[in-house]
N, C-alpha and C positions, 0 to 999 in steps of 0.2 A: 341438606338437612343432616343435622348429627345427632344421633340420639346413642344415648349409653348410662350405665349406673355402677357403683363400688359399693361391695359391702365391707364394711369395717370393722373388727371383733378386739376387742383391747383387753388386754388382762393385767393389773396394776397390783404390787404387793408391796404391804412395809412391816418391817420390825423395826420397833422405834422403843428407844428406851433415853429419858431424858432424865439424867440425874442432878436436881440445884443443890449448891452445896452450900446447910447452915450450921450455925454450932451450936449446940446446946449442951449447958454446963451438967457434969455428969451421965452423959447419955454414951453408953459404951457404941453408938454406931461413930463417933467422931474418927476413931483412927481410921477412917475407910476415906476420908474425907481429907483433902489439904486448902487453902489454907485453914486453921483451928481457928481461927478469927470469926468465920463466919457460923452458920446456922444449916441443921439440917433438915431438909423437910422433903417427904419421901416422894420417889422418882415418878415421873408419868411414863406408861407402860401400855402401847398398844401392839394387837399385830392384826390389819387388816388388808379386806382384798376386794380388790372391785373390776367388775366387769362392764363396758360400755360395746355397745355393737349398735349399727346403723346401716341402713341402704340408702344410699345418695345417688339420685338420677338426675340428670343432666340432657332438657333439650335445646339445639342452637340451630336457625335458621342462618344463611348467607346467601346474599342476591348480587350478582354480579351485573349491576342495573345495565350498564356501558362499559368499558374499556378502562373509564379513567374513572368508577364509581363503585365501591361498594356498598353493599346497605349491609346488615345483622340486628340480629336478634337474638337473647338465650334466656332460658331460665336455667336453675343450678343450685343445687342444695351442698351445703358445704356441713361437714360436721369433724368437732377435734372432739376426745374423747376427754372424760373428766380425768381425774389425778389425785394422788396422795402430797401429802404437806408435811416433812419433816421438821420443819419450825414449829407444830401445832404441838399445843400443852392441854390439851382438852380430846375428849372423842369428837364435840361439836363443830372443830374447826379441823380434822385431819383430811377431811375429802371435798372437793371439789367436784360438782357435777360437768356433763357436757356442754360443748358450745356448741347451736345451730345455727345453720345461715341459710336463708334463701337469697339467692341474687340474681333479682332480674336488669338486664342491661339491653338497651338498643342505641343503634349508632351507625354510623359513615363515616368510610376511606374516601376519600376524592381527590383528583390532579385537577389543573386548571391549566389554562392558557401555554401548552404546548409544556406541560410537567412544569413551571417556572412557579406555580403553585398550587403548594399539601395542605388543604384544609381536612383535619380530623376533629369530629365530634363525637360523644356518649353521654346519656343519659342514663343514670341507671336510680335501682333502689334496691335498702340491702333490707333485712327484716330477721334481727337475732333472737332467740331464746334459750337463755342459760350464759347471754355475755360473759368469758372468764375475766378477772379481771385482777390484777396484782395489789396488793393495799401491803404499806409499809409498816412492820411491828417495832421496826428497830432501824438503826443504822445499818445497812446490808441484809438485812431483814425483813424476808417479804413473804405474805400468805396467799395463796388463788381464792377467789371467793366469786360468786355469780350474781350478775345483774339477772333479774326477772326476765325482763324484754326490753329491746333497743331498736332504733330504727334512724336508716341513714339516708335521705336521697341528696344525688351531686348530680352537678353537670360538669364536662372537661371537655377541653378543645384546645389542638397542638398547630397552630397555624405554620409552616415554613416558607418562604419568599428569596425568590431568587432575580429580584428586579434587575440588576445589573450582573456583567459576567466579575466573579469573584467575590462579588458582596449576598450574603446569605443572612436574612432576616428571621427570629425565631419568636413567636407570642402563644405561651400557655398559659394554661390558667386554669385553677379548678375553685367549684361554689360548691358548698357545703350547708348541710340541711340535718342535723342530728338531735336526737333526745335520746334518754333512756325512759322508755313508756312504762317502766315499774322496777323500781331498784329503791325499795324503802328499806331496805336491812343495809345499808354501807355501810361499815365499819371506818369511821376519820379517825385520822392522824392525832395522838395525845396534844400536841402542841396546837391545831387550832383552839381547843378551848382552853389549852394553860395561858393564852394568853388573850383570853378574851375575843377571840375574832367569831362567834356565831352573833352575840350580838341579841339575845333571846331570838334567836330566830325557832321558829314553831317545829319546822323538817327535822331540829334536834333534839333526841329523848335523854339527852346523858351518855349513853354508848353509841347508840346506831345515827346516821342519819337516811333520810327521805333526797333521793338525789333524782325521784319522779322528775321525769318534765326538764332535766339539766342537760347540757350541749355535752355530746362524749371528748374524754378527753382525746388530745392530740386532733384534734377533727378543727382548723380553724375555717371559718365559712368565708372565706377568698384566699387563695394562694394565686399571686401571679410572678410569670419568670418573660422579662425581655431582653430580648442578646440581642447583637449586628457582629457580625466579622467579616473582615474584608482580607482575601488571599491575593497576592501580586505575585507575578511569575516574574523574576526579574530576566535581565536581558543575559546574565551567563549562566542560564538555569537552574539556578537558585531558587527556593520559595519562601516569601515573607507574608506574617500573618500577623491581623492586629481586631482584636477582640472585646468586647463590654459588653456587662451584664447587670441587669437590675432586676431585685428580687424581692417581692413582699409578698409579708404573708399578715393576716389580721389575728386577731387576741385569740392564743391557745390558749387552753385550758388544762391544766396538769391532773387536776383531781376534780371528782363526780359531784364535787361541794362546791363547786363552780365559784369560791370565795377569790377574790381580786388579788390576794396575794399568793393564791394556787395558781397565777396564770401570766402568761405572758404579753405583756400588751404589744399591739399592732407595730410592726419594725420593719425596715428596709435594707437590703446590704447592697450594696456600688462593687462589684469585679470585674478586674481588667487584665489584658495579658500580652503580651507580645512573641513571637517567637519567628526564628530563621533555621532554616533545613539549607545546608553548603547542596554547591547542584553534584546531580550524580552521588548521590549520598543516602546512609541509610538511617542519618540522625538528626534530632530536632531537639535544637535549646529554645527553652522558653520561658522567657521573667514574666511570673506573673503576682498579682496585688490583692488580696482580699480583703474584703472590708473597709475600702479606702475612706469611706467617711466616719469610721472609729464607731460603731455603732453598739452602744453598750444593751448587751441582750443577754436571757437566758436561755437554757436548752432541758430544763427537768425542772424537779422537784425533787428533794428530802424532807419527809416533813416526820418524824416522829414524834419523841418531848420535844423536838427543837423543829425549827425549818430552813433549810436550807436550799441554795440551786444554785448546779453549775454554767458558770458564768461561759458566754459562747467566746471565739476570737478576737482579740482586737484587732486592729491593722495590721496587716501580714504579709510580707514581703516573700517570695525563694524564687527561686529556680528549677526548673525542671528539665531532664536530661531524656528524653525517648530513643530507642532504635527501634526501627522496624526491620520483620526478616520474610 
């Protein structure tokens, strides 16, 4: 049994001085100002300071059932302290409160049939308040702001197999289970509604939306990953290796407005690789392929007055050069 706790005491400062530069004809502040073209309108001026402190304890059961078996259990409160926001043009939007977490987890380590196979399993659930959360103002332009309450439960399981000598079988996977249970103040991106995409949906008042009850981003509810590789020791002790991989994951969700074009739909990627290590040697080349069936995906979002997302790899070829020492 492990039992223990951290206190955390945070102390956060900013002087923050935001000058927009406009012109106004006649108005002797202009020569403070370049370019004359524009308009002047008077600076935002804060200077604040904030303090976050927390005691986070942490208890964890482990049962050593058998030899070839673990069992565990933990509870565990996790806390990040809140923050200031140097992009903020308001007092309303310069602080960010804390993030909490309780995380309870249980699960098993297990061998089987003479170690030739790793079944791992966990079960856990997460339970936040104060979610921080990133929302874009701008092109590279991003403000902290808190989800109310969130909650996550998953299961994961890492199975590894060793049916034949040199061939090694790998099956994970994780299920995903998320809402945010109160996050009515979101602040959306200008561009979903410059172009129409709420759609009168009710969750939006004009500025804010209601993202109650919405899958957290980045949270997609099945990831799974399947490899085989297979190692030959050749006959002048040399080693060759030849490897594949299949990887899916179902529709992420980029932003808490859980809109179809914030998100990325369910995709698969095919990796494959090959490599030879010379015998008596400390090096290993290896050609390997990614993406082999050209899978057109994204991996974000930008969505301010516009939207945009970075497009992931196409089919990808190199080689790779290791030494070991």
């Amino acid at each position: 049994m492990t039992v223990g706790g951290r206190y955390t005491e945070d102390w956060k400062g900013i002087d923050l001085l935001t000058g927009m530069q406009y012109y106004i004809p006649g108005d002797p502040r202009n020569k403070q100002f370049l370019p004359s073209t524009s308009q002047f309108v008077y600076p935002f001026i804060a200077n604040v300071n904030q303090i976050s402190s927390k005691f986070t304890p942490k208890i964890a059961v482990n049962w050593q059932a058998t030899s070839d078996a673990l069992v565990y259990a933990s509870a565990t409160n996790g806390f990040k302290s809140g923050g200031l926001s140097y992009t903020a043009r308001n007092l309303l939007g310069i602080s960010f409160g804390p993030e909490n977490l309780w995380a309870y987890e249980i699960g098993a380590k297990t061998d089987w049939f003479g170690h030739t196979l790793r079944v791992n399993v966990a079960a856990f659930h997460y339970i936040w308040q104060g979610l921080q959360f990133n929302s874009q103002l701008a092109p590279q332009v991003t403000v902290v702001s808190n989800a109310a309450g969130a909650t996550l439960d998953g299961f994961e399981w890492a199975v590894i197999s060793k049916p034949a000598p040199g061939l090694t079988l790998n099956f994970n996977g994780t299920v995903l289970n998320s809402q945010y249970t109160d996050f009515k103040t979101f602040v959306p991106a200008g561009g979903f509604a410059t172009y129409g995409l709420y759609g009168g949906d009710p969750r939006y008042t004009g500025t804010t939306y209601d993202a109650s009850g919405h899958q957290l981003v980045n949270a997609p509810h099945l990831s799974l990953t399947v490899s085989a590789q297979k190692d030959f020791d050749l006959s002048d002790g040399a080693d060759l290796f030849v490897r594949a991989e299949y990887q899916y994951t179902s529709r992420t969700y980029f932003d808490p407005t859980n809109l179809p074009i914030a998100s990325r739909p369910a995709y698969s990627l095919v990796n494959a690789s090959i490599g030879y290590s010379p015998a008596h040697s400390h090096w290993t080349v290896a050609l390997w392929g990614k993406n082999l069936a050209d899978t057109m995906y994204i991996n974000g979002l930008g969505a301010s007055n516009t939207i945009t997302a970075p497009v992931g790899d196409p089919r990808t070829f190199g080689v790779r050069i290791n030494y070991s020492y």
